[in-house]
C-alpha positions, 0 to 999 in steps of 0.5 A: 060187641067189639065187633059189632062196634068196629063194623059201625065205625068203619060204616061211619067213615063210609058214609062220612066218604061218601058225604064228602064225595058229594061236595064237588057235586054240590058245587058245580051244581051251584055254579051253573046258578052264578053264584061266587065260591065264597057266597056258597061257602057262606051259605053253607056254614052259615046254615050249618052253623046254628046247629055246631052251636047247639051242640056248643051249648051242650058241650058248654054245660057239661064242662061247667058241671065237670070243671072242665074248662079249655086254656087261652092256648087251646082256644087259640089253637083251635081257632086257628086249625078251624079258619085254616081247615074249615075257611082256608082250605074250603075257600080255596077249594071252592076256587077251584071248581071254577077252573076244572072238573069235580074228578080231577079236583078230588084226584089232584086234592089227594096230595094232602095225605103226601103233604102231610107226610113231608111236614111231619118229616120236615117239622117233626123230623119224624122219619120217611121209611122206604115203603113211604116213599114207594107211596109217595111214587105210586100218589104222584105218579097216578096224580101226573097220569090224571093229569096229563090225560086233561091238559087238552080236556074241554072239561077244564076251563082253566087246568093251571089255575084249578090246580094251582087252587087246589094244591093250596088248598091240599097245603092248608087242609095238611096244616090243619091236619097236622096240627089237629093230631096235637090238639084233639087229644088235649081236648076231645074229638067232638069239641074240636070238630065242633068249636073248630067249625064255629071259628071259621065260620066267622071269617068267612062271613067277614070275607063275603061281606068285604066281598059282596056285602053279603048280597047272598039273598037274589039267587033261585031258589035252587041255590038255597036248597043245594046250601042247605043239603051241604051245610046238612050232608055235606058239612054236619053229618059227615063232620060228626060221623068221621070224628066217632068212626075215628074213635072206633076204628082209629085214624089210619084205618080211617084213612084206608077207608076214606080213600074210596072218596075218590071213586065215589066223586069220579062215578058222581060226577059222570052220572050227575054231571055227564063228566067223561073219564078215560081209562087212564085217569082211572088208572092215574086214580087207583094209583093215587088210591094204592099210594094213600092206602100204603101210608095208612097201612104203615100208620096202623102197623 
């Protein structure tokens, strides 16, 4: 039984791996239709967002009949955590793919797990050991190599701007981060996720309608079926799936796993979106890969 529980649960952060991987897919695919980062990213939660408040409902009940009721704090901290993981963080990513390749995007988004550890360390005064730092090293050396193998690239439309896009984004999904590993315990990893995504879903709404009036509705019909396939593959199922893999596996072993990402958007993106990669930009990846796995690895020990 333990086993058979743990083998699910690291299925379950693969799968949820291989569903995030696809977004930068998605995107780029829906970009070809011109359609603006934030008209897809309305699209997306929009659609997904009947069924988080289905599942809102349920959770609704069940508190009343256990007494369970969140404070005024952690209603705040869950809004906030959601509009700065779930709006900010995607908008800005959503940004980026204007600018640069489904690849470099998901090499260079990286970062986070880099942030993560100086916030914490800066913050929390939670102290860097010496085999973090060789992990910071060997993240930012491999994102440096991806890099500079596409500043002449005609794959990238805008290098600087997708990057600097991108790292915002990386900044603010390292908030949310940090900030979510003290409120999910308060509340539950289910709820979080689920009420998280509700709230940042009406800033969004708010964005695209001061933006274009939430003129969503004159695109081809191939934009509406590539909102739907996120809002389900992209945004529900792997939401869900990582949230109970975490609780069968943990959340540095997660993050071991999950860091196959990368490679599944780089083999994505060459055989969908004819994306060319050069031996150094895997190598640049692997680094980055090896730089991630190490932070995990000293997490879980």
């Amino acid at each position: 039984m333990t086993r058979t529980y743990y083998w699910l649960g690291a299925s379950l952060v693969l799968f949820s791996a291989f569903c995030f991987a696809l977004k930068g897919i998605f995107i780029k695919l829906a970009f070809h239709y011109h359609i603006d980062a934030i008209s897809l990213l309305t699209l997306r939660l929009g659609i997904a967002l009947p069924i988080y408040l289905l599942f809102a409902v349920r959770l609704s009940v069940r508190d009343q009949s256990n007494n369970k009721k969140l404070t005024l704090r952690q209603w705040f901290w869950l809004g906030t955590l959601g509009i700065t993981g779930y709006y900010i963080a995607s908008f800005l990513n959503f940004e980026a793919f204007n600018y640069i390749s489904a690849g470099l995007e998901r090499i260079l988004l990286f970062t986070y797990p880099t942030f993560v550890l100086i916030i914490n360390a800066v913050f929390r005064k939670k102290k860097v050991t010496s085999l973090q730092f060789l992990a910071l090293g060997l993240t930012y050396s491999g994102i440096i190599l991806a890099f500079l193998e596409n500043i002449d690239s005609a794959q990238q439309k805008d290098l600087w701007t997708g990057t600097f896009w991108v790292i915002l984004s990386g900044i603010a999904y390292s908030l949310f981060l940090v900030g979510s590993d003290k409120v999910i315990p308060q509340v539950g990893a289910e709820k979080f996720t689920i009420y998280a995504m509700i709230a940042a879903t009406v800033p969004t709404v708010l964005h695209c309608l001061a933006v274009n009036h939430l003129q969503i509705w004159h695109y081809p019909a191939e934009v509406y079926w590539i909102g739907l396939t996120m809002a389900i593959l992209v945004t529900v199922l792997p939401t869900f799936a990582i949230t109970e893999g975490i609780k069968r596996v943990g959340s540095s072993n997660a993050s071991i796993i999950a860091s196959i990402g990368p490679i599944f958007t780089i083999f994505l993106a060459t055989s969908i979106l004819d994306e060319v990669i050069s031996w150094v930009q895997i190598l640049g990846t692997l680094l980055v890969l090896l730089g991630v796995f190490l932070i995990g690895w000293k997490g879980n020990k």
